[in-house]
KEMAR-697891 format. One record per atom (N, C-alpha, C): residue number from 0; x negated, y negated, z negated. Coordinates in pm, 1 decimal, padded with zeros to 6 digits, always signed. Atoms other than C-alpha are relative to their C-alpha. Layout:
N
{resi:NUM, u:X, v:Y, w:Z}
...
! end
This chain:
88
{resi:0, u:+00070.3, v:+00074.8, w:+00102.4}
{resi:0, u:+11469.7, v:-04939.5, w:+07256.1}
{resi:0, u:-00139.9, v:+00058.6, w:-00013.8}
{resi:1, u:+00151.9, v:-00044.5, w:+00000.0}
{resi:1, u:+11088.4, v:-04921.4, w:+07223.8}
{resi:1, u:-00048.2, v:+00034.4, w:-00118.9}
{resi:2, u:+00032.7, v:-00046.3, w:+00168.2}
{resi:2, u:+10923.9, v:-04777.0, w:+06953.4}
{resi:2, u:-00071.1, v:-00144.1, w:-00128.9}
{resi:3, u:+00028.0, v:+00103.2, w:+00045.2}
{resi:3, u:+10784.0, v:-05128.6, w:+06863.7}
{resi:3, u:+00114.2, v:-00049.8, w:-00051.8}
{resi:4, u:-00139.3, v:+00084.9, w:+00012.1}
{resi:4, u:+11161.7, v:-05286.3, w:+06859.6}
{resi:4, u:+00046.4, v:+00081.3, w:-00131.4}
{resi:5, u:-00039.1, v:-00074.4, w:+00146.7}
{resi:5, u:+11241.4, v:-05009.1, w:+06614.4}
{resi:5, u:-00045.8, v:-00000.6, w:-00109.5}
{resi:6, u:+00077.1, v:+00074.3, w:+00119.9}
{resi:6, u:+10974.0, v:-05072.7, w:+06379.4}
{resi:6, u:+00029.5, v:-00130.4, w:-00069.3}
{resi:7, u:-00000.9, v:+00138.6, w:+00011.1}
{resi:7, u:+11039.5, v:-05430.1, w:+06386.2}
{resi:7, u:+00182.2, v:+00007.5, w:-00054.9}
{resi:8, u:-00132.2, v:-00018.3, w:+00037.0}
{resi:8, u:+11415.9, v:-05350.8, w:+06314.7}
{resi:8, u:-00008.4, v:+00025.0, w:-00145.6}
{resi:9, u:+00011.6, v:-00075.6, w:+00132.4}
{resi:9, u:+11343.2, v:-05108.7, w:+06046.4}
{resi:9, u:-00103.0, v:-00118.5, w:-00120.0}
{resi:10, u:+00068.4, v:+00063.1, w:+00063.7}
{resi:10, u:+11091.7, v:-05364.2, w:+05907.2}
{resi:10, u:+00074.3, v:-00077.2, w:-00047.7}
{resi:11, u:-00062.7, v:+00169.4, w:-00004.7}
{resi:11, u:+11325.3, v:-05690.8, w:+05895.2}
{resi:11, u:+00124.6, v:+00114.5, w:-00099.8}
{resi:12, u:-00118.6, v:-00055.1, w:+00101.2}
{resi:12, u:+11606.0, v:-05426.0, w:+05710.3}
{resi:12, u:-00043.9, v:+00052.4, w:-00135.8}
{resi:13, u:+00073.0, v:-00041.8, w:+00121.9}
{resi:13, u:+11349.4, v:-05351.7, w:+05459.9}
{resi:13, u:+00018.7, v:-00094.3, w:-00088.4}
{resi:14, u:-00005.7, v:+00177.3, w:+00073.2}
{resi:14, u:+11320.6, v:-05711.9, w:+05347.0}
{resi:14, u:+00123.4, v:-00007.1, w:-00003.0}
{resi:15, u:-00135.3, v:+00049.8, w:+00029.2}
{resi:15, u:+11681.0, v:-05777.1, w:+05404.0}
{resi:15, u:+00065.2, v:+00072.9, w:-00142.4}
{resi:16, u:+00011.3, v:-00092.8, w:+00172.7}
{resi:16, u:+11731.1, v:-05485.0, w:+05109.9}
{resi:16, u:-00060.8, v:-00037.4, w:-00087.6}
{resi:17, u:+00154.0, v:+00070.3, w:+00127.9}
{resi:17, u:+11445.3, v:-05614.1, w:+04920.4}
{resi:17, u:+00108.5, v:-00139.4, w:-00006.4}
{resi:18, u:-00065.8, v:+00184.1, w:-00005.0}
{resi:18, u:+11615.6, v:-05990.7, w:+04945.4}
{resi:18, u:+00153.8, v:+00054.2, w:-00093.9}
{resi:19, u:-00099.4, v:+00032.3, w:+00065.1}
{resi:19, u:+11955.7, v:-05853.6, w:+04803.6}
{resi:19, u:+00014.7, v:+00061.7, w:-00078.5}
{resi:20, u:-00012.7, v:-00039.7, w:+00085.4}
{resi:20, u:+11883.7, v:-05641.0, w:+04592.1}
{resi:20, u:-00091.3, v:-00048.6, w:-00140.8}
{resi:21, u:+00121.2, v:+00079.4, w:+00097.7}
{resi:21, u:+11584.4, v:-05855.1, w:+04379.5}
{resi:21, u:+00111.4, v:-00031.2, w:-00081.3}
{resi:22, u:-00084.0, v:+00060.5, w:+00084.9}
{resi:22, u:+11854.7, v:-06059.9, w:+04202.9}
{resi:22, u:+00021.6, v:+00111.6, w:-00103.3}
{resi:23, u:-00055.5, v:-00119.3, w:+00073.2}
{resi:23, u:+12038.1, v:-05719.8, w:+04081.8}
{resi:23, u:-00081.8, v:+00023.2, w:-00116.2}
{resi:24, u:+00164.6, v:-00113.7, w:+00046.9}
{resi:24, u:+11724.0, v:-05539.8, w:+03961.7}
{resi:24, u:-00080.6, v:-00120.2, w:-00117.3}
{resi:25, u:+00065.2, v:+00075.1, w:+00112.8}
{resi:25, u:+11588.8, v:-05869.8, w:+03795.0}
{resi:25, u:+00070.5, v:+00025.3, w:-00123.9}
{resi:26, u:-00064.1, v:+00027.7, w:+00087.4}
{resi:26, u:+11871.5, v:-05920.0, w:+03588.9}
{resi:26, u:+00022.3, v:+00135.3, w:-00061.7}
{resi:27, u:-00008.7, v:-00115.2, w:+00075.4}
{resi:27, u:+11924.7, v:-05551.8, w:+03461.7}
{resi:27, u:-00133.4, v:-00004.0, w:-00051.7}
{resi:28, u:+00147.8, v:-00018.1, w:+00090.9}
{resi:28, u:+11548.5, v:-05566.0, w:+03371.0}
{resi:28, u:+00018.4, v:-00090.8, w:-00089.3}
{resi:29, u:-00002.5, v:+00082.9, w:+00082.5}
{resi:29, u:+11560.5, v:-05893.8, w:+03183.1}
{resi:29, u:+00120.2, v:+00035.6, w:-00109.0}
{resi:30, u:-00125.5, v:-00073.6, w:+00065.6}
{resi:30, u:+11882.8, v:-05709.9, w:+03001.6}
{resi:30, u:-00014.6, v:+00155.9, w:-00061.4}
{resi:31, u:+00047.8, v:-00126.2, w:+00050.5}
{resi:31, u:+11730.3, v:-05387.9, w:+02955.9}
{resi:31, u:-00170.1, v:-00011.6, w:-00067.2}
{resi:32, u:+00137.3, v:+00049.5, w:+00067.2}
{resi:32, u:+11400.7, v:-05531.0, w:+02829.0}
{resi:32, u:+00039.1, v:-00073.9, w:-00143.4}
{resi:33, u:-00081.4, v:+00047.2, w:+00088.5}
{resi:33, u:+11612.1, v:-05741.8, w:+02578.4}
{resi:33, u:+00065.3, v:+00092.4, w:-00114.4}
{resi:34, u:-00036.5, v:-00104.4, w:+00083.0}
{resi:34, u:+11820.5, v:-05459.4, w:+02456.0}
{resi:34, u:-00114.7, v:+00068.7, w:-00036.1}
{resi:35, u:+00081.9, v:-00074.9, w:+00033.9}
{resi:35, u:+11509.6, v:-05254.2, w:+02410.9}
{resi:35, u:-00078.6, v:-00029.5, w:-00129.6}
{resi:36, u:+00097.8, v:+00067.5, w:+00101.0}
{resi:36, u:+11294.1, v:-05502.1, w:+02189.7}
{resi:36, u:+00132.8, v:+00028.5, w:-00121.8}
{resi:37, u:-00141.1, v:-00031.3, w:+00103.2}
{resi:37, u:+11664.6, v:-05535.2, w:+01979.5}
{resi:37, u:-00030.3, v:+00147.3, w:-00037.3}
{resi:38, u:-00000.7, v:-00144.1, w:+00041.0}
{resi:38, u:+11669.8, v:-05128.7, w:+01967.5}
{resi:38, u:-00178.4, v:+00025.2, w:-00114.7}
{resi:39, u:+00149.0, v:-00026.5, w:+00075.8}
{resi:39, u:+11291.2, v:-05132.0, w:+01848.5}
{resi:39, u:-00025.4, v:-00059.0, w:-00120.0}
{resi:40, u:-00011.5, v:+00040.3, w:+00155.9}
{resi:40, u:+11373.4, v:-05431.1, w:+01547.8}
{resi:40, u:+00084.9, v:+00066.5, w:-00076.4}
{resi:41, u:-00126.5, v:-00009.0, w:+00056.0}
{resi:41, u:+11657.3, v:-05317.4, w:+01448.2}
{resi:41, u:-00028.4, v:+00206.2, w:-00040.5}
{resi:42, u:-00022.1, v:-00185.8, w:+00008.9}
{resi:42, u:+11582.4, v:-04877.6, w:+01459.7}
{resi:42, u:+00123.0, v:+00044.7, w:+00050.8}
{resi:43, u:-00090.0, v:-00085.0, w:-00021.0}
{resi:43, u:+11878.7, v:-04818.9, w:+01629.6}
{resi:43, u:+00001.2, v:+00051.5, w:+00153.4}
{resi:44, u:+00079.4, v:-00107.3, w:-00151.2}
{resi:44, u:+11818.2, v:-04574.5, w:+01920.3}
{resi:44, u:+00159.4, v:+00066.5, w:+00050.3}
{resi:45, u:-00129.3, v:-00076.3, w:-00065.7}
{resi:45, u:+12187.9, v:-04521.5, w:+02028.1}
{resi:45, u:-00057.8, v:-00032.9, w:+00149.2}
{resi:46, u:-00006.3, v:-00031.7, w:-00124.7}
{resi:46, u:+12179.3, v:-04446.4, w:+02416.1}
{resi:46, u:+00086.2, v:-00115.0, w:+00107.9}
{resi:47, u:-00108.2, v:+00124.1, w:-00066.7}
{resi:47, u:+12499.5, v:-04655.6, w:+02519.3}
{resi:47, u:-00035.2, v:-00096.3, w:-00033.8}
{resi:48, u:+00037.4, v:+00150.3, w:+00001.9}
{resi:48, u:+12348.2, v:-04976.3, w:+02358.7}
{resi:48, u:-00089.4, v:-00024.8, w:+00139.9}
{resi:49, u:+00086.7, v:-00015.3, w:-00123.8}
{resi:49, u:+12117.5, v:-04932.4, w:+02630.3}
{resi:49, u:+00030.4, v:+00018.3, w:+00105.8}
{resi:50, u:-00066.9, v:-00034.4, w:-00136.4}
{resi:50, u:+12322.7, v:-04807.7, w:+02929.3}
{resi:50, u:+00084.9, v:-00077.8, w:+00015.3}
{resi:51, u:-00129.9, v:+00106.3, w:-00001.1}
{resi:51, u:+12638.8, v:-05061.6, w:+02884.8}
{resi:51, u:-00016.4, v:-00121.9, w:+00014.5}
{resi:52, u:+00067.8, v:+00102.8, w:-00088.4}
{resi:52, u:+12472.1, v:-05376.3, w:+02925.9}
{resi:52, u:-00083.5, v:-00037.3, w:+00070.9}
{resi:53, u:+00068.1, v:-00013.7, w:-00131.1}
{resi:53, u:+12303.4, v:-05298.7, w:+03185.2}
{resi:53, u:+00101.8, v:-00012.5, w:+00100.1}
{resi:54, u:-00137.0, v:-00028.8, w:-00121.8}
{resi:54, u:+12618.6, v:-05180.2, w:+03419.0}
{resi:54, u:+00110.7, v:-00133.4, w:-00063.4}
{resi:55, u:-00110.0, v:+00141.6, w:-00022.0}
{resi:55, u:+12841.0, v:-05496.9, w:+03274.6}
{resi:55, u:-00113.9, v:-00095.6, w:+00044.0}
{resi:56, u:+00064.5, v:+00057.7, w:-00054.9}
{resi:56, u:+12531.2, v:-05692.4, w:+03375.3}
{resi:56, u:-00015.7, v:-00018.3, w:+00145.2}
{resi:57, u:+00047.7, v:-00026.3, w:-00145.3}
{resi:57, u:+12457.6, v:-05546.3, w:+03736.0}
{resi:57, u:+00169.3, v:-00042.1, w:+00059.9}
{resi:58, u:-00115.4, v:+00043.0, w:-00046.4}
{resi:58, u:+12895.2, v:-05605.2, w:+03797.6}
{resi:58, u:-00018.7, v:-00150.9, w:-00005.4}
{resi:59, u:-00054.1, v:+00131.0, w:-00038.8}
{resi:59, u:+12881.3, v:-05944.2, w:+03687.9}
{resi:59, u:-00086.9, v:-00061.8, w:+00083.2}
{resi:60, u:+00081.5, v:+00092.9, w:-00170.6}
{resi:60, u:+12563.5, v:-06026.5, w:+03955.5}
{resi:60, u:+00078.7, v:+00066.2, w:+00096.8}
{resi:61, u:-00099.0, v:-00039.1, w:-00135.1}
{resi:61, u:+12774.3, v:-05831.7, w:+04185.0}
{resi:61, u:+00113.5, v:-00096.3, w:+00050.6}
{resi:62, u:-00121.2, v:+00033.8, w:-00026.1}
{resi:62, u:+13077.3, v:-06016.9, w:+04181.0}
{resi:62, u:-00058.7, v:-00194.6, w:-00006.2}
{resi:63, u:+00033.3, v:+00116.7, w:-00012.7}
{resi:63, u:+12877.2, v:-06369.2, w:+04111.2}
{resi:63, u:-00102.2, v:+00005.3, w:+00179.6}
{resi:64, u:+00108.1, v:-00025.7, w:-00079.5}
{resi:64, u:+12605.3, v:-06270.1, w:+04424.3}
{resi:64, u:+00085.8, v:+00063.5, w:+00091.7}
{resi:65, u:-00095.8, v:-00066.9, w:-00100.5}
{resi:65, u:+12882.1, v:-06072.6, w:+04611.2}
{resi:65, u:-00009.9, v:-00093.3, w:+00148.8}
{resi:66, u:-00002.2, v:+00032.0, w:-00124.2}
{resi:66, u:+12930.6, v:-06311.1, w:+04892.5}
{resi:66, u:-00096.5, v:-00037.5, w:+00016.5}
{resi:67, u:+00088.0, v:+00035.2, w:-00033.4}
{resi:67, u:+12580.4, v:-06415.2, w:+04927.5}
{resi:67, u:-00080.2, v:+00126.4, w:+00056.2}
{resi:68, u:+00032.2, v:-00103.0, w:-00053.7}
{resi:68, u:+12494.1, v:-06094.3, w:+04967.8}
{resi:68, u:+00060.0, v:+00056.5, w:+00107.1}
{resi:69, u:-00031.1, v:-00013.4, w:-00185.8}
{resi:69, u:+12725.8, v:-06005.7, w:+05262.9}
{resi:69, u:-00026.8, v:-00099.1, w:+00068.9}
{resi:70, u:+00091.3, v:+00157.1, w:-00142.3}
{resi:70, u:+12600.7, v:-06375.7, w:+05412.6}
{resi:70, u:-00078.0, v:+00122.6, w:+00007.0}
{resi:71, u:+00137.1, v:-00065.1, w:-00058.1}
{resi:71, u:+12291.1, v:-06200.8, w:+05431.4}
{resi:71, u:+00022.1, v:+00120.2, w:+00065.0}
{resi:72, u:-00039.1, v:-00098.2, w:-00065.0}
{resi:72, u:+12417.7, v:-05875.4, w:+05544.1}
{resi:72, u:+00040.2, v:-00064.3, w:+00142.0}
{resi:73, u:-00102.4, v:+00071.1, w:-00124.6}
{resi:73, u:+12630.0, v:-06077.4, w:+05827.6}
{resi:73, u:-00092.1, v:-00064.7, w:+00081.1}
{resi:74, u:+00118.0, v:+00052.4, w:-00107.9}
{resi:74, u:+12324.1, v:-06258.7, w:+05949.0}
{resi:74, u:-00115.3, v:+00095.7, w:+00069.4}
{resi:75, u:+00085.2, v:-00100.5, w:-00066.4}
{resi:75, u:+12106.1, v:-05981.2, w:+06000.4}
{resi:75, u:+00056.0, v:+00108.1, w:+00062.9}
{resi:76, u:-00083.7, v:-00050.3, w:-00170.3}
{resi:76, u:+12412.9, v:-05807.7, w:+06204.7}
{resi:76, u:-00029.8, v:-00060.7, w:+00055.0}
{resi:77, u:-00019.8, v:+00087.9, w:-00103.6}
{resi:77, u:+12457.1, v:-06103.2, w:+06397.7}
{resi:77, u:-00152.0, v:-00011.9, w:+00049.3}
{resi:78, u:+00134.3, v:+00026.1, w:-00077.3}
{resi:78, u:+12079.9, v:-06133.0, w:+06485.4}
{resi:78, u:-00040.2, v:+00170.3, w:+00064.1}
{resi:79, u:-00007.2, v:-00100.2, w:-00068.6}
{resi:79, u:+12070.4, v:-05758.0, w:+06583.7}
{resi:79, u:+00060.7, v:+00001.2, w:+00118.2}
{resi:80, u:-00130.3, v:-00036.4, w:-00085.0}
{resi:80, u:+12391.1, v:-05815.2, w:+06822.1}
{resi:80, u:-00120.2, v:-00093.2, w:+00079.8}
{resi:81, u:+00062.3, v:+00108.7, w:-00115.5}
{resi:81, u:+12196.1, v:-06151.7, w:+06961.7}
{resi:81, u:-00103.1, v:+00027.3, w:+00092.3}
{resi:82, u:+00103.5, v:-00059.3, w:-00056.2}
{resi:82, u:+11873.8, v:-05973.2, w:+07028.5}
{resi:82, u:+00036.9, v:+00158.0, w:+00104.9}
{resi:83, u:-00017.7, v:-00118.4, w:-00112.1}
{resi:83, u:+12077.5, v:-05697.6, w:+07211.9}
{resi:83, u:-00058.7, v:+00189.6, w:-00058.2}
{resi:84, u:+00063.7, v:-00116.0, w:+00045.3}
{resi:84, u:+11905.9, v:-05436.7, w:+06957.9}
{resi:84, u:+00138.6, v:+00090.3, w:-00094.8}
{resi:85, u:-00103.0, v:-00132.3, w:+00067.2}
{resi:85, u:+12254.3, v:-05264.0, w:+06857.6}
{resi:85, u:+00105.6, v:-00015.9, w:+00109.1}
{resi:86, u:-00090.1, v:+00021.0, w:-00114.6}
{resi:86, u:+12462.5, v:-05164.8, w:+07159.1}
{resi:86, u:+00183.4, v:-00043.2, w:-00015.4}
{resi:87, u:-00082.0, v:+00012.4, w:+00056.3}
{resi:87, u:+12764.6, v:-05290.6, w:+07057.3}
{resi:87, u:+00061.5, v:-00205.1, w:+00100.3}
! end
């Protein structure tokens, strides 16, 4: 493999990460931005209001986004195998 092919590998798995993890990452922000403003009307500065709907947030895009996210995993095997760039 050429040092170009590897770049170009490593590049296209960058984005493929970037692509499945955006969803995740939105939705805990829009959820942790939410709780925050709440914590700031309200004065209450507990810790777990803040950490707990976040992580039941990031499960339920997991388990709604779950198989879209191995599609995408599964296509960017299968285009590695096609291009011959994973010996396998």
């Amino acid at each position: 493999m050429t040092p170009g092919a590897l770049l170009g590998v490593i590049s296209e798995a960058v984005k493929v990460i970037l692509i499945m993890v955006a969803p995740i990452l939105g939705f805990s922000l829009l959820v942790g931005l939410t709780v925050s403003i709440l914590q700031a009307t309200t004065q209450i500065q507990e810790q777990t209001l803040a950490f707990v709907p976040k992580i039941i947030t990031v499960l339920l895009v997991l388990m709604l986004l779950g198989g879209w996210i191995i599609d995408v995993v599964v296509q960017f095997t299968l285009k590695l195998w096609e291009e011959g760039l994973v010996p396998f």
